[in-house]
C-alpha positions in Angstrom: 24.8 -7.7 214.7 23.1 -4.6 216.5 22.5 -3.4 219.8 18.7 -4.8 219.3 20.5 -8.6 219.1 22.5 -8.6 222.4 21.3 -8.0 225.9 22.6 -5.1 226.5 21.8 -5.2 230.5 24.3 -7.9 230.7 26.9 -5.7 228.8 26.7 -3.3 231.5 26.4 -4.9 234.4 30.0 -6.2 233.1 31.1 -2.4 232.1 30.1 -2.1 235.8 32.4 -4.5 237.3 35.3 -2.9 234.9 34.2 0.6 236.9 35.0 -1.3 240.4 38.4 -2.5 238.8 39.2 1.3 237.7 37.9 2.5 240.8 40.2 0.1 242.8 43.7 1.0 240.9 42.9 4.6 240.6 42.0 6.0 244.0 43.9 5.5 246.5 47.3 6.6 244.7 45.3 9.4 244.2 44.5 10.6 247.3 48.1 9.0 248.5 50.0 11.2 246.0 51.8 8.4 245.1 52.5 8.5 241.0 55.2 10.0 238.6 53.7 12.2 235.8 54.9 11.8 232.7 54.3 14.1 229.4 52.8 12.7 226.1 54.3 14.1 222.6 51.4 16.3 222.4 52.2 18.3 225.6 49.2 16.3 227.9 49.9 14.7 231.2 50.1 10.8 231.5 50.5 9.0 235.1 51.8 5.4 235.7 48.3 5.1 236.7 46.9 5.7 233.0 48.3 2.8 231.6 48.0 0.7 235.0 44.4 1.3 234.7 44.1 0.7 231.0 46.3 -2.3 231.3 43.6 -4.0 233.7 40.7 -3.5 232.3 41.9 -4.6 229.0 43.4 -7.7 230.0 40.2 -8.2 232.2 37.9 -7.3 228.6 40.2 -10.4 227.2 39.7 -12.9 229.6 35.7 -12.8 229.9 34.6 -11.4 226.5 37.7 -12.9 224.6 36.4 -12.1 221.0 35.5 -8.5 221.8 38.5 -5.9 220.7 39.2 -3.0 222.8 40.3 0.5 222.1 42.3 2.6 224.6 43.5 6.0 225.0 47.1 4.5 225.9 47.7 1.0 224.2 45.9 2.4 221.4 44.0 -1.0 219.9 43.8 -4.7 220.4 41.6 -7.1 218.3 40.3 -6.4 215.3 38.6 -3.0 216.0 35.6 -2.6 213.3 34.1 -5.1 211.5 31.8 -8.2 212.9 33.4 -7.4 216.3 32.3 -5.1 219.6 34.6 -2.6 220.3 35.1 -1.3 224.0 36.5 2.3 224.4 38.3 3.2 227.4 39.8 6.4 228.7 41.2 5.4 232.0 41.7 8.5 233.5 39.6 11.3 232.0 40.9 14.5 233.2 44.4 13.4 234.2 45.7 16.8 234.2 42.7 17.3 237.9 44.5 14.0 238.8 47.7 15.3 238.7 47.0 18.3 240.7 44.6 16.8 243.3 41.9 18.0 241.9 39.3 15.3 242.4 37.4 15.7 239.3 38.4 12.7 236.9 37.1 9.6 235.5 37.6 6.3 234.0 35.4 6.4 230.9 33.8 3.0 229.7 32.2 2.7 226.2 30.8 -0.1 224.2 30.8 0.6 220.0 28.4 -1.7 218.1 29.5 -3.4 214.5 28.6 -0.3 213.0 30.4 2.1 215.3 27.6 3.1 217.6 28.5 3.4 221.2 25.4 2.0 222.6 26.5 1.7 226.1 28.4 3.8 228.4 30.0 4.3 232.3 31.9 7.3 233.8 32.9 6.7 236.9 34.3 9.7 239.0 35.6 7.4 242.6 36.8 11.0 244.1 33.9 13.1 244.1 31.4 10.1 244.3 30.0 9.9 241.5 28.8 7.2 238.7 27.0 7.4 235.3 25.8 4.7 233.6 23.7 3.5 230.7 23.0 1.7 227.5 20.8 1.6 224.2 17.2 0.7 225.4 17.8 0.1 229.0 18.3 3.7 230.4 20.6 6.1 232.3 21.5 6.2 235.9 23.6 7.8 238.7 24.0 6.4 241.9 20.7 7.4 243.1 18.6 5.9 240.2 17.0 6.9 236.7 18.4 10.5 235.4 16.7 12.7 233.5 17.7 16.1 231.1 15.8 19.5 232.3 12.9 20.9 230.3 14.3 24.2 230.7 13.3 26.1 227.0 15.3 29.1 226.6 18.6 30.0 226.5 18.9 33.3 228.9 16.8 30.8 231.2 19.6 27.8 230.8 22.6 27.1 232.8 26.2 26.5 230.4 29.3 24.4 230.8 31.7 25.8 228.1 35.4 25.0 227.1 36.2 28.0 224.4 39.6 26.7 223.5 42.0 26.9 221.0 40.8 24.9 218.8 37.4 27.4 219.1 39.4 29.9 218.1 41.3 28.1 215.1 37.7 28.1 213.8 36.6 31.3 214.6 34.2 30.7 216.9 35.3 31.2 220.4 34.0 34.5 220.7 30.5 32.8 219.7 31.1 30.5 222.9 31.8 33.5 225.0 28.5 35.3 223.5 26.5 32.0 224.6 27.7 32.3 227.9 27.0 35.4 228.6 23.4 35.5 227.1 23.0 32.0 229.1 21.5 32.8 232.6 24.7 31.2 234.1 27.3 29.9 232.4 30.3 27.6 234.1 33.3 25.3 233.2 32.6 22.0 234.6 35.0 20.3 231.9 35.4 17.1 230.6 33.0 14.4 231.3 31.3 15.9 234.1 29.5 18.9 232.1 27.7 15.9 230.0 26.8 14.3 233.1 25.6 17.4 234.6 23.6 17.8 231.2 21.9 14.3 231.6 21.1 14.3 235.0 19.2 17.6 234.4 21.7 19.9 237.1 22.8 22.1 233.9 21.1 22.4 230.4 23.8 22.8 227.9 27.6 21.6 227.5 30.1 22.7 225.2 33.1 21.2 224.9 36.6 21.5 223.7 37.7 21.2 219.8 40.0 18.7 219.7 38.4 15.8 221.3 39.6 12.1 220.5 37.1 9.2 220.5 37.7 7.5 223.9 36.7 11.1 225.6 33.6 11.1 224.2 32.0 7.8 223.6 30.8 6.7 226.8 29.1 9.9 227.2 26.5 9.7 224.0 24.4 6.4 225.2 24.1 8.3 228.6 23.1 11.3 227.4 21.0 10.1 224.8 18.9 7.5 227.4 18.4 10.4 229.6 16.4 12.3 226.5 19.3 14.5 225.5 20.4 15.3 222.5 24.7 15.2 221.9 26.4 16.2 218.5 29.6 16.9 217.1 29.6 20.7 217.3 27.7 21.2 213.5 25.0 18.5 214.5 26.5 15.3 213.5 25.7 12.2 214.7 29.4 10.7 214.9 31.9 11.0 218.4 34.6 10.8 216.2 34.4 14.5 214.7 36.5 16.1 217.9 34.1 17.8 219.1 30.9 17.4 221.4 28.0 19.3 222.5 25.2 18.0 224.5 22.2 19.7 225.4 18.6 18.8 227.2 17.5 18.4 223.4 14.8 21.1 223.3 18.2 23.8 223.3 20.4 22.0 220.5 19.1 23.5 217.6 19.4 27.3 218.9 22.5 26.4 220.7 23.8 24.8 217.1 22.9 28.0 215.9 24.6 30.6 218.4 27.9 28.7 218.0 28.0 28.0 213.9 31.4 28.7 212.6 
């Protein structure tokens, strides 16, 4: 079974309604203060409100698409993941290191992974600043205002960056490359996490680079939406997998160059 056998449409309008449960658990303790932060073996926050969050929209995944498994950042995964099965990814608070400073960019990520690994469908929803992004193999990508589209800008000193040279940049050797980008860019930012992708497909910047390091619920949402708007998103040598840690998306007619200033 592919993407091309399902209707995809009603996939997302139910990866929507998941967004409206996220949205619901996740806000108002936000803005309340209300949560205890806890810290994971590897040194990154969790909240109460992580695996809350998670916790719904799994047991919600069960109930109306019972043969589907799921894969969470949290609960790690339930159902048979692979196979003859769909697999839906979820981060349920992407950037929960903003949440637990009150800094109101985060989201609940929201991917769907065909049979053969391919996340065809994808939501980030980001309740505190406003913002949604949504979309899915052949139907399109959205915000909240309607269709989104990359930029056609054609040159790198004319492009505006998103870049996350860390660590694992430098374990490579190529976070001085990152820098270099940046500063031959014509502007060059750190949005972070989900929202320099989104930025990327709704055409506001032109190129994102992200952390090395990634795991595959931080990025799978993001590559339908990015790829319906006419972008272009890789692992950071140009292949086609989200599970290679690493992610960077561009408006497509930058990739290649943009491959090229940061090979390492």
């Amino acid at each position: 079974m592919s993407a091309r056998d399902v209707d995809l449409s009603a996939e997302l309008d139910f990866a929507l309604s998941l967004a409206d449960l996220a949205d619901a658990t996740t806000l108002q303790p936000f803005h309340d203060r209300g949560f205890t932060v806890d810290w994971k073996a590897n040194r990154t926050e969790v909240t109460e409100l992580d695996r809350r969050t998670e916790e719904v929209l799994a047991e919600t995944i069960a109930h109306f698409r019972p043969d589907d498994a799921v894969y969470g950042e949290e609960f790690g995964e339930r159902g048979a993941v692979g196979g003859s099965r769909w697999t839906w990814v979820l981060d349920p608070i992407d950037g929960t290191s903003n949440y637990a400073r009150g800094v109101p960019v985060w989201a609940t990520l929201i991917g769907l992974l065909d049979p053969n690994d391919v996340p065809v469908l994808g939501v980030v929803s980001a309740p505190a600043i406003g913002a949604r992004w949504h979309g899915a193999t052949g139907v399109g990508a959205f915000n909240r205002r309607g269709p989104i589209r990359v930029s056609t800008v054609p040159r790198i000193d004319e492009a505006q960056v998103s870049a996350t040279p860390n660590a694992g940049w430098d374990a490579v050797g190529g976070y001085q490359r990152v820098i270099d980008l940046g500063r031959n860019a014509y502007r060059v930012r750190g949005f972070g996490d989900f929202w320099q992708h989104m930025l990327v497909a709704e055409g506001a910047i032109d190129v994102a680079i992200d952390a090395i390091g990634l795991e595959p619920y931080d990025t799978a949402a993001l590559w339908p939406i990015v790829a319906e708007a006419g972008g272009r998103i890789t692992d950071r040598l140009g292949g086609s997998s989200f599970r290679n840690g690493s992610a960077v998306s561009t408006n497509g007619i930058l990739h290649a160059a943009v491959l090229d200033a940061i090979a390492c």
